[in-house]
C-alpha positions as CSV (number, residue, x, y, z in Angstrom):
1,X,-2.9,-13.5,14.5
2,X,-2.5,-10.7,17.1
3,X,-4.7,-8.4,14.6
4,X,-7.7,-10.2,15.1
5,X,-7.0,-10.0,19.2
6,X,-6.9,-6.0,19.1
7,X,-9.3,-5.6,16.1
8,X,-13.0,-6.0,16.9
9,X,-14.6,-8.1,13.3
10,X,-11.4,-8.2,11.8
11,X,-13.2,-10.7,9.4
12,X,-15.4,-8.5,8.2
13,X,-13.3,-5.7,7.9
14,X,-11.7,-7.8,5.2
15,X,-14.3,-9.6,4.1
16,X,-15.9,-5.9,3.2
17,X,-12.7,-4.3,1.6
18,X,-12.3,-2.2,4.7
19,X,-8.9,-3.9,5.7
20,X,-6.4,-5.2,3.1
21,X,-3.7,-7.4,3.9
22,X,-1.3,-7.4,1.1
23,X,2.0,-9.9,0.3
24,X,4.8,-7.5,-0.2
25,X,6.7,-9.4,-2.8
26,X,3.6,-9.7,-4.9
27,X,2.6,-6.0,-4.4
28,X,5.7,-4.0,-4.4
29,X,8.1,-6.9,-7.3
30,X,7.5,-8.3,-10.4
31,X,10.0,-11.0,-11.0
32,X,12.8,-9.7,-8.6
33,X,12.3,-6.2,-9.6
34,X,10.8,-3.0,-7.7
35,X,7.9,-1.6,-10.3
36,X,8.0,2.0,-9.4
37,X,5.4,3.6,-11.7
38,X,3.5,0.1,-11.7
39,X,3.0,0.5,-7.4
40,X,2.6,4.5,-7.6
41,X,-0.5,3.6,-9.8
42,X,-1.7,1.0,-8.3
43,X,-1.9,2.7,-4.5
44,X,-3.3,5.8,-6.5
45,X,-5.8,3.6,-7.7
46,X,-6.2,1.8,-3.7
47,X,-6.7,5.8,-2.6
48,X,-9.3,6.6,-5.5
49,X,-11.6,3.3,-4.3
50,X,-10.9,4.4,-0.2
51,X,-12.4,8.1,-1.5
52,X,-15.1,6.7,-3.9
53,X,-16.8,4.6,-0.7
54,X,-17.0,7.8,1.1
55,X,-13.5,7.6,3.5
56,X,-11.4,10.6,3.6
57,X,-9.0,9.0,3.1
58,X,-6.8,5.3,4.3
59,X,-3.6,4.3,5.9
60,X,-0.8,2.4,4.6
61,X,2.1,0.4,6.5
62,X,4.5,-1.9,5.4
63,X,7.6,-2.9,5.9
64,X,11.1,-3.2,3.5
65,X,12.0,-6.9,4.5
66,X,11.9,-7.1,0.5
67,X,13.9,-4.7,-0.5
68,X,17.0,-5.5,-2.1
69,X,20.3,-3.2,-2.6
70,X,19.4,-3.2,-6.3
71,X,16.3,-1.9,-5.9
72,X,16.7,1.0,-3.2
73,X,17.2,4.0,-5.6
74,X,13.5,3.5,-7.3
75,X,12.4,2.9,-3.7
76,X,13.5,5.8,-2.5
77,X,12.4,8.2,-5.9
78,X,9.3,5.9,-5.0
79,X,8.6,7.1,-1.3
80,X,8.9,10.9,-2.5
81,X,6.9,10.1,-5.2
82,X,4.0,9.5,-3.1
83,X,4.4,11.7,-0.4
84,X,4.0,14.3,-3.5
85,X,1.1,12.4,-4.5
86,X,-1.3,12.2,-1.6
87,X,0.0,15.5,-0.3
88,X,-1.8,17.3,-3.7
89,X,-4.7,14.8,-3.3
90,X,-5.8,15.9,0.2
């Protein structure tokens, strides 16, 4: 895993919540469809527990390899979404 070559105790960065590694599919679809209020909530939720053990704040990065043609409008509504949200949270 080329993480754990440039990432000193990658391990325990996981092991202690530091580091999450998430399946995309399972995150961002339920069934075959993009949960847009269900994923704003739940990385609201990821930022309140990054805040609560004392970071400023955390990173995301993902990629759209998911993403289907049907579900690109709520993606998009999605991404502004946020950008709204962590911009007011800061």
């Amino acid at each position: 895993m080329a993480l754990k070559k440039n990432i000193t105790d990658l391990d325990r960065h996981v092991t202690e919540g530091n580091i999450e590694i998430l399946n995309a599919n399972e995150w961002y679809l339920e069934g075959d469809l993009f949960g847009l209020e269900r994923v704003i909530n739940a990385w609201d939720e990821k930022h309140k527990q990054a805040l609560a053990r004392g970071y400023t704040g955390m990173r995301a990065s993902g990629d759209t390899l998911w993403l289907s043609k049907k579900n690109w409008k709520d993606f998009h509504i999605y991404e502004k979404k946020l950008t709204i949200l962590w911009r007011t949270s800061a």
